[in-house]
ROVEX-49850 format. One record per atom (N, C-alpha, C, CB): residue in three letters; x, y, z. Coordinates in steps of 0.1 Angstrom, whole numbers, padded with zeros to 4 digits, always signed. Glycine has a CB too. Layout:
# residues N
alaXYZ ...
***
This chain:
# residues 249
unk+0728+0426+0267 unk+0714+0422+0270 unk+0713+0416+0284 unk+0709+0412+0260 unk+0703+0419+0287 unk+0700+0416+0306 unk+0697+0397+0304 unk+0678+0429+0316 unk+0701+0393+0317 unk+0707+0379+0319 unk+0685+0376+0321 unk+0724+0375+0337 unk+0681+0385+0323 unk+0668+0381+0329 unk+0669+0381+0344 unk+0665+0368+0325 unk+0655+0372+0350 unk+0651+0375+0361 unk+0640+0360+0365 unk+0645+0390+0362 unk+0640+0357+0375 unk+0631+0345+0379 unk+0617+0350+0383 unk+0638+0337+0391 unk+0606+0344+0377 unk+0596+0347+0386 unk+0584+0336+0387 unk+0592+0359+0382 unk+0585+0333+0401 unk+0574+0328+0410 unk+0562+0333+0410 unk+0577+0328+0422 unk+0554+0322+0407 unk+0536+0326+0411 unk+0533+0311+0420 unk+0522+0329+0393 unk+0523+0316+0429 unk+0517+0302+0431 unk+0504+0301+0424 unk+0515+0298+0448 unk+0502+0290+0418 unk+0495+0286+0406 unk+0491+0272+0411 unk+0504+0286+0392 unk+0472+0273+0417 unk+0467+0256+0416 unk+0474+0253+0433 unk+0476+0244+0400 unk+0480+0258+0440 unk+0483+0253+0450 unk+0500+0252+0448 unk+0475+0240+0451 unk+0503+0252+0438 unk+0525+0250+0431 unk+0527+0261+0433 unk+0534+0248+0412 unk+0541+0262+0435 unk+0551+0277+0434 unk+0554+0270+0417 unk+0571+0281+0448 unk+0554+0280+0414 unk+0557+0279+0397 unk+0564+0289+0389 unk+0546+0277+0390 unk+0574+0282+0382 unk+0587+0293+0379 unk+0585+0300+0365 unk+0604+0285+0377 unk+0589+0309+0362 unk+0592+0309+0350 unk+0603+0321+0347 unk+0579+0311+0343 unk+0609+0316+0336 unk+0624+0333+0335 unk+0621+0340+0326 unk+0641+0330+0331 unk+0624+0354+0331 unk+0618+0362+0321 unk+0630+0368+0316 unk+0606+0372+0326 unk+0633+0375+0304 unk+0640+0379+0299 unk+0634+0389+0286 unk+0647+0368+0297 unk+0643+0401+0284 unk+0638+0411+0274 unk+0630+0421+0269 unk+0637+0409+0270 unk+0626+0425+0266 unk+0616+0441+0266 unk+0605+0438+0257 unk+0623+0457+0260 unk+0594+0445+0257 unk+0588+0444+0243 unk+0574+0434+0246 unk+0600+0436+0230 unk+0564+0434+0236 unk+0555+0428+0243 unk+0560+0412+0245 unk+0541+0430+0235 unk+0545+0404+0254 unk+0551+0392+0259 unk+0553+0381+0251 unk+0543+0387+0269 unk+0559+0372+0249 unk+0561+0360+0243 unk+0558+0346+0253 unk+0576+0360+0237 unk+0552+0340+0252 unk+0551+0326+0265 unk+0559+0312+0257 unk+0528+0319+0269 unk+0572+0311+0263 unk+0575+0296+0258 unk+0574+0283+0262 unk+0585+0296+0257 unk+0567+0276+0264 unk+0561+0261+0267 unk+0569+0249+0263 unk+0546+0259+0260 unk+0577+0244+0276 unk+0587+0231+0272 unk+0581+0223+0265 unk+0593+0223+0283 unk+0591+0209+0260 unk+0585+0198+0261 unk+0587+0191+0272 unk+0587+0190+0251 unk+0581+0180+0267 unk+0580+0164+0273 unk+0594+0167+0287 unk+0586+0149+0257 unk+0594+0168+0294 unk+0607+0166+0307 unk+0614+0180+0306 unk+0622+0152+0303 unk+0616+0185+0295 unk+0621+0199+0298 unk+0620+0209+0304 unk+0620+0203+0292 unk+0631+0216+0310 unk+0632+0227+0318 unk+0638+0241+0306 unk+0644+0223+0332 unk+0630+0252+0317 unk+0635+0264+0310 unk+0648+0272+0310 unk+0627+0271+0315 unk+0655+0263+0311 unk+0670+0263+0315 unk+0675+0256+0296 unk+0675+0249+0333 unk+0671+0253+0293 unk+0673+0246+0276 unk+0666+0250+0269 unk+0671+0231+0273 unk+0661+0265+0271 unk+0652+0272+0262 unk+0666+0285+0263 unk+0631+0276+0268 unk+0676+0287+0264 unk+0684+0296+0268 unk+0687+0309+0257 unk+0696+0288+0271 unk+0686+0296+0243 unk+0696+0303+0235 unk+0689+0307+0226 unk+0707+0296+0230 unk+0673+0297+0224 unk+0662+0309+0219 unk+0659+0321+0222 unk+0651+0307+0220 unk+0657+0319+0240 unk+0646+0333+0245 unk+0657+0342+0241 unk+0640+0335+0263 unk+0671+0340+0243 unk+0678+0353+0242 unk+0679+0358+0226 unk+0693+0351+0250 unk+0677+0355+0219 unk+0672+0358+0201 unk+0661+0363+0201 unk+0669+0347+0192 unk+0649+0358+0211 unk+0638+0366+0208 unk+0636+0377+0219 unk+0625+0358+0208 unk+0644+0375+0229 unk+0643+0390+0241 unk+0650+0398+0229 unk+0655+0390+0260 unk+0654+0400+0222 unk+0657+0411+0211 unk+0648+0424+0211 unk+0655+0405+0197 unk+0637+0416+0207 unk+0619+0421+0207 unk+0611+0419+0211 unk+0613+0422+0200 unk+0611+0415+0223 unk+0600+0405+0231 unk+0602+0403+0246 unk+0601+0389+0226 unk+0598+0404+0255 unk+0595+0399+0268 unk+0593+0384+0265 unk+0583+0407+0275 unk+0602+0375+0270 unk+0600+0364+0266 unk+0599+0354+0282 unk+0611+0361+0255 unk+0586+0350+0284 unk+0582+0340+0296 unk+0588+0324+0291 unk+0562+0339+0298 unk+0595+0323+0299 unk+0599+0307+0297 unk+0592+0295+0307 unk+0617+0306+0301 unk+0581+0291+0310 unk+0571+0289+0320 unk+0579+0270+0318 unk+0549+0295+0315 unk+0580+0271+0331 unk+0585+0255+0338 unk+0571+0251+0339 unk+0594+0255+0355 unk+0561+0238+0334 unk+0552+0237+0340 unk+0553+0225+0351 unk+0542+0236+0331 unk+0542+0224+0357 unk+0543+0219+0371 unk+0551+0205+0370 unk+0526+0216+0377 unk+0561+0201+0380 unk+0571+0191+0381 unk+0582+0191+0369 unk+0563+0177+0382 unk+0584+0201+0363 unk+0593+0208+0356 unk+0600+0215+0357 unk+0591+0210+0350 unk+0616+0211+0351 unk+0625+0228+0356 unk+0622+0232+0373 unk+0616+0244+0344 unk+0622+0240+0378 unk+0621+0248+0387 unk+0608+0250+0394 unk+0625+0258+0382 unk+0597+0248+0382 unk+0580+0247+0394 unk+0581+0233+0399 unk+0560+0248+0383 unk+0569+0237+0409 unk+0566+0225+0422 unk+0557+0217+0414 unk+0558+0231+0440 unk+0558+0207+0417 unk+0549+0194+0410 unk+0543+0184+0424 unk+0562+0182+0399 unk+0535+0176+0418 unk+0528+0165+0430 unk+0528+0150+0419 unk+0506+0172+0438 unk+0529+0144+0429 unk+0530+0128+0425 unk+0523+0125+0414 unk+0525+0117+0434 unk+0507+0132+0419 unk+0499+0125+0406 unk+0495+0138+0397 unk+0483+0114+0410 unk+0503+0149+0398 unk+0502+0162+0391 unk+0516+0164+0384 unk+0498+0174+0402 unk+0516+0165+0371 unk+0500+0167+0362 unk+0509+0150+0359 unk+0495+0183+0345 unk+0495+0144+0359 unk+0497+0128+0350 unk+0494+0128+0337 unk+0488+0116+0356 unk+0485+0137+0329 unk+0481+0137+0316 unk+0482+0157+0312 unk+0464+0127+0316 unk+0480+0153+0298 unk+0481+0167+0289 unk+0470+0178+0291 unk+0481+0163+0273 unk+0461+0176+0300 unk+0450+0183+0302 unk+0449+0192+0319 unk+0439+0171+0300 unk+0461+0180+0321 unk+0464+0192+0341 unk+0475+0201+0330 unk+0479+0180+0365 unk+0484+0196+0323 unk+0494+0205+0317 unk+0487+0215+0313 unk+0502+0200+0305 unk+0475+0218+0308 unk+0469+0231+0298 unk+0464+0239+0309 unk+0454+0228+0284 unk+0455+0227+0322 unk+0446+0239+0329 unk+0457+0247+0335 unk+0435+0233+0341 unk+0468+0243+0342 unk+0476+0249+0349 unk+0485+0256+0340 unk+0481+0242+0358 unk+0490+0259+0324 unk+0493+0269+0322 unk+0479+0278+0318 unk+0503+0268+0314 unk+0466+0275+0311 unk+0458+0285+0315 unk+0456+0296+0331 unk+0448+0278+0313 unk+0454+0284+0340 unk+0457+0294+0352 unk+0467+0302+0357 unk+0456+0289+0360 unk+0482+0295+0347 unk+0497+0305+0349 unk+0494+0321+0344 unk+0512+0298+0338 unk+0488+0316+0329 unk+0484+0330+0325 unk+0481+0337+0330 unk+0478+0332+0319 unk+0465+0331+0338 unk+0459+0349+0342 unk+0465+0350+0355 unk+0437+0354+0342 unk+0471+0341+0361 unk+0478+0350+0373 unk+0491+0360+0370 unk+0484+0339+0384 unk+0497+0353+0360 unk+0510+0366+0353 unk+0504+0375+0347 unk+0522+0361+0342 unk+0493+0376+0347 unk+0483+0391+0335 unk+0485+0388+0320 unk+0491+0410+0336 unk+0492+0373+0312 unk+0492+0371+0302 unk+0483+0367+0291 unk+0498+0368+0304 unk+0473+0366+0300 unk+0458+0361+0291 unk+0461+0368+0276 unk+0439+0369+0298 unk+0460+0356+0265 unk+0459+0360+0251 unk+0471+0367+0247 unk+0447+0369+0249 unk+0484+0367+0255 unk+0496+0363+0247 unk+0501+0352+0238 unk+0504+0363+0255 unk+0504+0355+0230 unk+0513+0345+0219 unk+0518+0333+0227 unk+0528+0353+0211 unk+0519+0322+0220 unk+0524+0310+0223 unk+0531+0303+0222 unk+0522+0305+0222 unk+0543+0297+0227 unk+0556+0289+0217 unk+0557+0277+0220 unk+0571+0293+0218 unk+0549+0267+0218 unk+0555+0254+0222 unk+0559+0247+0217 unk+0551+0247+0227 unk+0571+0240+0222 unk+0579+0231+0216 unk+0575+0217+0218 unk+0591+0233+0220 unk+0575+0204+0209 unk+0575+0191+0212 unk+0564+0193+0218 unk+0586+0184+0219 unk+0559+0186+0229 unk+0548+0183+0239 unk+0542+0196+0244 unk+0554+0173+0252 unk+0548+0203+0240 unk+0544+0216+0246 unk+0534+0224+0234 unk+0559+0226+0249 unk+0540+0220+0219 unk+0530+0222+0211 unk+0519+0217+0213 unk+0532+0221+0201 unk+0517+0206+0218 unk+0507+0198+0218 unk+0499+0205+0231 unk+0512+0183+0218 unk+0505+0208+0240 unk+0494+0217+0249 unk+0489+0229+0247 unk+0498+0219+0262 unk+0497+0235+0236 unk+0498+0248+0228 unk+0484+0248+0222 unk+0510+0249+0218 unk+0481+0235+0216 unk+0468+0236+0206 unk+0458+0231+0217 unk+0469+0225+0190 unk+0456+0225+0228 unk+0446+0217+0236 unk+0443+0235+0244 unk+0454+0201+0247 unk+0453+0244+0244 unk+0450+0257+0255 unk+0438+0266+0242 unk+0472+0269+0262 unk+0447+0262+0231 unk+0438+0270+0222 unk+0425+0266+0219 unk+0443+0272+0210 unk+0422+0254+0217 unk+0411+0248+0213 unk+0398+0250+0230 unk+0417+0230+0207 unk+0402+0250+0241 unk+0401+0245+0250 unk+0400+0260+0261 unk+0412+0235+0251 unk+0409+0266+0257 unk+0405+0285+0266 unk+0412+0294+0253 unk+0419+0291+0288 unk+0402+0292+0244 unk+0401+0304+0233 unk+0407+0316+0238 unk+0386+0308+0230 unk+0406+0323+0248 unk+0408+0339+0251 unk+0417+0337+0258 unk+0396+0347+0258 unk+0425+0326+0261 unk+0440+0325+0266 unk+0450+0329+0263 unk+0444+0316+0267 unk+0450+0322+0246 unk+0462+0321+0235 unk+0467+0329+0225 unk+0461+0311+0228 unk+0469+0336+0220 unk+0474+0349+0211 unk+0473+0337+0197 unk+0494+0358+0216 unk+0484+0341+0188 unk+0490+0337+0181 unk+0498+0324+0185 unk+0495+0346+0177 unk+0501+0310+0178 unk+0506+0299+0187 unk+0517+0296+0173 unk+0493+0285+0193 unk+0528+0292+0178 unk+0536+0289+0173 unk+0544+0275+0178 unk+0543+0301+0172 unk+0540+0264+0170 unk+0540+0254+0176 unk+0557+0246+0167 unk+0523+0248+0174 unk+0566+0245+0174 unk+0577+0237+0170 unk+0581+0224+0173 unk+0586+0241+0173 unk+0584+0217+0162 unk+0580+0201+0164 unk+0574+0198+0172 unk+0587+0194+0166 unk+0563+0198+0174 unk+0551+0194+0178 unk+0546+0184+0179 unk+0544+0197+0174 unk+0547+0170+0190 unk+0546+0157+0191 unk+0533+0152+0192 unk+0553+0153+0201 unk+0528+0140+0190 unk+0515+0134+0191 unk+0506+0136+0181 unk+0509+0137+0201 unk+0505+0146+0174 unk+0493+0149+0166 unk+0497+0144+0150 unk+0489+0166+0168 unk+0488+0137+0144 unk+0477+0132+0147 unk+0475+0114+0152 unk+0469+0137+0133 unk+0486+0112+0145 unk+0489+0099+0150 unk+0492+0091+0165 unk+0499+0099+0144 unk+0488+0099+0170 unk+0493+0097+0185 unk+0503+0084+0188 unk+0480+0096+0196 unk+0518+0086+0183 unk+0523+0070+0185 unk+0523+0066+0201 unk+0541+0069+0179 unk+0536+0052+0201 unk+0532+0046+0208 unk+0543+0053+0218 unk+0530+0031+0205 unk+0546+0052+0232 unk+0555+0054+0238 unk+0572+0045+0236 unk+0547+0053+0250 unk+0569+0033+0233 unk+0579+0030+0225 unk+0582+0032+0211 unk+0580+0020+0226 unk+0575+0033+0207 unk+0582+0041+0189 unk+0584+0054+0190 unk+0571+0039+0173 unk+0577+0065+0201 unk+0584+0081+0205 unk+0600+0076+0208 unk+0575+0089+0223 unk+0602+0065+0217 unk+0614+0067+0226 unk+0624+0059+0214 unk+0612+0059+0243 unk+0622+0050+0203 unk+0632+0048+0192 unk+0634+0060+0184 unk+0627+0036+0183 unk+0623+0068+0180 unk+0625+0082+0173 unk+0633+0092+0184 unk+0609+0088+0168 unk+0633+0092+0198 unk+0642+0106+0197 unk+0655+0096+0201 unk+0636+0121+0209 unk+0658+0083+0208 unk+0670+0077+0203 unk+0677+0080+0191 unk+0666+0066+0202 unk+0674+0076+0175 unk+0673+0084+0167 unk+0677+0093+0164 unk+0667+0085+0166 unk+0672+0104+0171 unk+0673+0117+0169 unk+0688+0127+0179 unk+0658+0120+0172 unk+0688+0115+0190 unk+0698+0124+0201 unk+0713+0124+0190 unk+0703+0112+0221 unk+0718+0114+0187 unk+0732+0117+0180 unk+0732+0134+0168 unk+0734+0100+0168 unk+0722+0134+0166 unk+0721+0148+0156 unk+0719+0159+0166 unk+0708+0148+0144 unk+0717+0157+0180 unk+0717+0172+0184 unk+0729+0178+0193 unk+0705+0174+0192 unk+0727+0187+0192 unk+0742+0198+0200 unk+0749+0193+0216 unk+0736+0217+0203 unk+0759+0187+0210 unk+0763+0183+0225 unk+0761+0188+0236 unk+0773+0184+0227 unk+0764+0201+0238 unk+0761+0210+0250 unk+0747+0215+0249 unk+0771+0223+0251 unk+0740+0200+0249 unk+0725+0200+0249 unk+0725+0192+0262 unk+0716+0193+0235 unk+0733+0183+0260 unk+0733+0168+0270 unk+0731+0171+0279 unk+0744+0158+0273 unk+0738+0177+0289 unk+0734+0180+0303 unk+0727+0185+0311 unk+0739+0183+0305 unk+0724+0202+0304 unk+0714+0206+0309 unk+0698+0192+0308 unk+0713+0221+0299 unk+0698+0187+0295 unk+0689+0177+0285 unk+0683+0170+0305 unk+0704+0161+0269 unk+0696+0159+0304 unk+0698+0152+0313 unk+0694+0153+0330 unk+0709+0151+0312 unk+0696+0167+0331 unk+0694+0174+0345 unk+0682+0177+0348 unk+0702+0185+0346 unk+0676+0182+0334 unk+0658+0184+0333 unk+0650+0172+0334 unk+0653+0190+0318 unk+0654+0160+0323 unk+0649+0147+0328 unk+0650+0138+0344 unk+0656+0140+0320 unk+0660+0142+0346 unk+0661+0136+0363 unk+0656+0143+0375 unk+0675+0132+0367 unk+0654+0155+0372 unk+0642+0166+0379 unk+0636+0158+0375 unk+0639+0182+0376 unk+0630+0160+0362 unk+0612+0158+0360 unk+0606+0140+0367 unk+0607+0158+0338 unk+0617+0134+0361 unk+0617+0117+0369 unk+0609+0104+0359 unk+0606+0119+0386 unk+0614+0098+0357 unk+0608+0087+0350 unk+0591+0083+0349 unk+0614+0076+0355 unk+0587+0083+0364 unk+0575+0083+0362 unk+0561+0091+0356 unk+0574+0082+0369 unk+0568+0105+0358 unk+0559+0116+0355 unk+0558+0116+0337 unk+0566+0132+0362 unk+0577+0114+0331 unk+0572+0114+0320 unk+0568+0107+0311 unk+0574+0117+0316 unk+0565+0094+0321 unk+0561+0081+0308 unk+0548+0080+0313 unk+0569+0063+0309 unk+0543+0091+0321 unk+0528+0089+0325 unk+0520+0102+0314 unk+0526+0093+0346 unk+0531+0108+0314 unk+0523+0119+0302 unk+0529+0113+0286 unk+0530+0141+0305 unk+0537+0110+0286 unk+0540+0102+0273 unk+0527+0089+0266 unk+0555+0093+0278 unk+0523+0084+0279 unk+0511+0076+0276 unk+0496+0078+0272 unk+0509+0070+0285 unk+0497+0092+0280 unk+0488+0099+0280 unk+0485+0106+0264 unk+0490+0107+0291 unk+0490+0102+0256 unk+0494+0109+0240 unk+0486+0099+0235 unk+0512+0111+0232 unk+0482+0084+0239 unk+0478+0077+0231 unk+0462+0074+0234 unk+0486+0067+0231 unk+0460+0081+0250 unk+0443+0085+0247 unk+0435+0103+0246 unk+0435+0077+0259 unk+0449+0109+0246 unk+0445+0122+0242 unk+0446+0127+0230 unk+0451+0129+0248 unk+0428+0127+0225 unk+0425+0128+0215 unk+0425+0143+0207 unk+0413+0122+0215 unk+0437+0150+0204 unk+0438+0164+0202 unk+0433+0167+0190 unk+0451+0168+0202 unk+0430+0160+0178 unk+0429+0159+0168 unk+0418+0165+0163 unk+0430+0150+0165 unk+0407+0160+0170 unk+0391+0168+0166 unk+0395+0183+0174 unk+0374+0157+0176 unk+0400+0186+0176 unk+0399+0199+0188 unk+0408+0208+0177 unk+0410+0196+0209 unk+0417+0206+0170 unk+0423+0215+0157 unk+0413+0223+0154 unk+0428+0207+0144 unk+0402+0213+0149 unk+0394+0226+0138 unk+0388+0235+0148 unk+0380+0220+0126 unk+0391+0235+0159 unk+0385+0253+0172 unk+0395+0259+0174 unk+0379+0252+0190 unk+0406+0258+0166 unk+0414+0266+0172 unk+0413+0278+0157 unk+0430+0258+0177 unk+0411+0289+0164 unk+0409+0303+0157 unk+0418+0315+0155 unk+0400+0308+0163 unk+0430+0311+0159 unk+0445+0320+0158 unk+0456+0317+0154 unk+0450+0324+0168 unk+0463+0325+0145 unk+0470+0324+0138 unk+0483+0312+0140 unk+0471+0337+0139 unk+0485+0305+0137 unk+0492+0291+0138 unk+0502+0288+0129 unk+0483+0281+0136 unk+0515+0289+0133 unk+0530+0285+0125 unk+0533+0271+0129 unk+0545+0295+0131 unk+0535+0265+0122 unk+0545+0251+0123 unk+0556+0250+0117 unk+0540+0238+0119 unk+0563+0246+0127 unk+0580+0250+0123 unk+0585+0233+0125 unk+0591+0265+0137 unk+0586+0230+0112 unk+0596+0218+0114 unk+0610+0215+0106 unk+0589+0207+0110 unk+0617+0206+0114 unk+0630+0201+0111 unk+0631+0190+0095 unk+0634+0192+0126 unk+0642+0190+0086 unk+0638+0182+0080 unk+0647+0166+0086 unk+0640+0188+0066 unk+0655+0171+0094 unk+0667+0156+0098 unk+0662+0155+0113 unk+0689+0160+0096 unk+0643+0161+0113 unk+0640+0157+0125 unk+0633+0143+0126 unk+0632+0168+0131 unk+0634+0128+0130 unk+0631+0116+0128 unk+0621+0119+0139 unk+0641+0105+0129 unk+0620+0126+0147 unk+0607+0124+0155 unk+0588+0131+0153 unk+0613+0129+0168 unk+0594+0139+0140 unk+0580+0147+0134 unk+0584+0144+0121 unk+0576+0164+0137 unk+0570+0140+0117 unk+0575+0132+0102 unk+0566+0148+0090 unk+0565+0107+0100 unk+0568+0148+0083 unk+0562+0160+0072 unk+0548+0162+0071 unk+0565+0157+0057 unk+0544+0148+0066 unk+0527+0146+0068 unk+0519+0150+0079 unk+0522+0133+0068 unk+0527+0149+0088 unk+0518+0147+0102 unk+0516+0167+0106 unk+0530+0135+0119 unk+0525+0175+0101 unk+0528+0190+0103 unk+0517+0190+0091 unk+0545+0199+0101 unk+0513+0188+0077 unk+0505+0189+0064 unk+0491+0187+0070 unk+0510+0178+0052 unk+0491+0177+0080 unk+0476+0172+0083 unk+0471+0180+0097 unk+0476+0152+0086 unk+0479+0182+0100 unk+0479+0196+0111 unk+0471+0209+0103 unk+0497+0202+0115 unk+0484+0213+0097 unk+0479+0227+0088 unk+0465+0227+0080 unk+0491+0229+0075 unk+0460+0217+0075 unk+0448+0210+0071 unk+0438+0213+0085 unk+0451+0193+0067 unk+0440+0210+0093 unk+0429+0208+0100 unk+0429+0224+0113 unk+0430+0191+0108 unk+0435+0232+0109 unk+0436+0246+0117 unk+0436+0254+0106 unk+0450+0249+0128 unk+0422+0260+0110 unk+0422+0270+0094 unk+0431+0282+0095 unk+0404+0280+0090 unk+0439+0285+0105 unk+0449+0298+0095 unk+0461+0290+0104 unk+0445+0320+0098 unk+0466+0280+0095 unk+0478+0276+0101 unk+0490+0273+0089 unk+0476+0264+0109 unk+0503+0279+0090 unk+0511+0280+0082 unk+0526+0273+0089 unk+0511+0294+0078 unk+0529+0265+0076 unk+0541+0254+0079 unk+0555+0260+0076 unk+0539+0239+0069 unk+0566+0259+0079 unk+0577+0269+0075 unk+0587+0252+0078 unk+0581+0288+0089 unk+0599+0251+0067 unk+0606+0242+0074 unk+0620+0246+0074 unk+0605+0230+0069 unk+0632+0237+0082 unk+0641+0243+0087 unk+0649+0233+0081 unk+0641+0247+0100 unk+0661+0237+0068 unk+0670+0225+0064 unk+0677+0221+0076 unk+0681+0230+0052 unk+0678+0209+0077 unk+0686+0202+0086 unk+0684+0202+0103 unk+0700+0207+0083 unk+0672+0204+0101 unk+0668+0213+0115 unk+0667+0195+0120 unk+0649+0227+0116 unk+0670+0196+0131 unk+0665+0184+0143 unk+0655+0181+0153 unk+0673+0182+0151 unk+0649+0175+0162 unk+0637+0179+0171 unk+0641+0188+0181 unk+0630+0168+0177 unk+0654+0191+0180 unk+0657+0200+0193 unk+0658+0219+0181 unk+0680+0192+0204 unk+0651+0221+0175 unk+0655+0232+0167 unk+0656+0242+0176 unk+0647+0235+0156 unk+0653+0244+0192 unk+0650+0253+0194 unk+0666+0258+0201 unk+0637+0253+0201 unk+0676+0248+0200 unk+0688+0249+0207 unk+0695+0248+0193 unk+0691+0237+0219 unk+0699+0240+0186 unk+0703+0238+0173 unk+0700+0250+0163 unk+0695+0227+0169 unk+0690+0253+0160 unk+0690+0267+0151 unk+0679+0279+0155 unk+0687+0262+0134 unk+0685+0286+0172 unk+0677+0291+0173 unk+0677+0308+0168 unk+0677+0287+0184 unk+0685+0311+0165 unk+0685+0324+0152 unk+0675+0321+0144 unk+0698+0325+0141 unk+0674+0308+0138 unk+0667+0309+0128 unk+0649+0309+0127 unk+0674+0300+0121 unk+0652+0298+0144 unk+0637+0298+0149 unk+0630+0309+0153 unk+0636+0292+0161 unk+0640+0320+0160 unk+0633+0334+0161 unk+0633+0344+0156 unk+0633+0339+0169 unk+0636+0337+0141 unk+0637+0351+0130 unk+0623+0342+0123 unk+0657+0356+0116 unk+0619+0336+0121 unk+0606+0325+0117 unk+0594+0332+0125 unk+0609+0305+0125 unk+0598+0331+0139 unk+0590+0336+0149 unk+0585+0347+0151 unk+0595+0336+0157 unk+0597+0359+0146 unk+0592+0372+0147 unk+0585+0379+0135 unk+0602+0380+0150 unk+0589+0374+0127 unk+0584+0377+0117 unk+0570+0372+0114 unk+0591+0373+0109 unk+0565+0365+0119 unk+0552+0358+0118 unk+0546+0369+0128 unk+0550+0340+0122 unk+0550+0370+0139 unk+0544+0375+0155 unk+0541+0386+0143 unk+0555+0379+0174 unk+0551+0393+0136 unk+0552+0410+0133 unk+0536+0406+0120 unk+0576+0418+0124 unk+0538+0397+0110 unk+0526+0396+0099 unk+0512+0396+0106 unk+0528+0381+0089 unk+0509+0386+0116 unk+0497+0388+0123 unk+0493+0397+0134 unk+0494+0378+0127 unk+0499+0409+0134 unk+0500+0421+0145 unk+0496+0419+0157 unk+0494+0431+0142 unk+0509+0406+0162 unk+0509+0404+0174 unk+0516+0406+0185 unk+0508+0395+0174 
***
């Protein structure tokens, strides 16, 4: 299978990365919180199987250009991957976001309807409860001992790219970004994929989700952790494809 390829757009004024990998229609994968597309590795290459799969760095992430006070909250995150879209011609491709990324996954849907395909949202942070930035940071404390060692580094390397300030400025930003009323507009087909030995997304909070997005379906992953997408990513993109393949997307 082909290693992939990098590709630059300037987007908003950023050079902005994303890696593409695999054939087949497009897939868009949306980090979380500090993440680079460099720790989405071992998914995309499960779903380049059957998929053109976009791994989009958003701005001061991974590999795209960022600015001091860009993005400071979850709402520069959506406009500028709305605007990634229609400059890559991906308007109304499928969605994957992970952690924080789900959470811009549903603000792009609710927010540019004719953007988002099908959204497939994995552990998905903030909603509905929007915690606090210190009880996020005891839950994925918590949660680091259960994930795959040869997570650490790349993990680590993405965080000190992205930089302390940026992400405790969007981390805060969870507790007046009200995503919650904005669920019931979202009008496409919607997976939630959670971990059960994940301490940072608790069951209810994926139940009260699925509740409030009328065609949204919960799938869970034994032993899965908040990092499922490194941890059990076979299993994430056999979840994945199979849903993309039921809603003929």
């Amino acid at each position: 299978m082909s290693q992939g390829h990098a590709l630059y757009l300037e987007v908003d004024g950023l050079r902005t990365h994303a890696w593409v990998r695999g054939s087949g229609p497009p897939l868009v994968i949306v980090p979380g919180l500090g993440c680079a597309s460099w720790m989405y590795v071992r998914l995309s290459r499960e779903l380049a199987r059957s998929r053109t799969v976009y791994v989009y760095d958003p701005p001061g992430h991974g590999y795209s250009q960022g600015l001091r006070h860009l993005p400071d909250c979850i709402e520069q995150l959506t406009d500028h991957l709305a605007h990634w879209l229609d400059a890559a011609g991906l308007k109304g491709s499928p969605i994957f976001g992970h952690s924080l990324g789900g959470e811009v996954a549903f603000d792009l849907a609710a927010r540019y309807p004719k953007h988002a395909g099908a959204l497939i949202a994995c552990a998905p942070t903030g909603i509905p409860e929007n915690p606090s930035v210190p009880a996020q940071l005891v839950r994925l404390l918590v949660d680091l001992p259960r994930e795959r060692l040869g997570l650490l580094i790349p993990g680590l390397r993405a965080y000190a790219h992205c930089g302390v300030r940026r992400m405790l400025k969007l981390a805060q930003d969870q507790d007046g970004h009200d995503t919650g009323p904005l669920l019931a507009h979202i009008r496409v087909p919607t997976l939630l994929v959670d971990g059960t030995s994940d301490p940072v997304i608790r069951l209810w909070t994926l139940e009260a989700i699925r509740k409030a997005i009328p065609a949204a379906y919960v799938c869970e992953i034994k032993g899965g952790t908040h990092a499922l997408t490194d941890v059990f990513p076979r299993t994430v993109a056999r979840y994945t494809l199979d849903f993309l393949k039921a809603v003929n997307q």
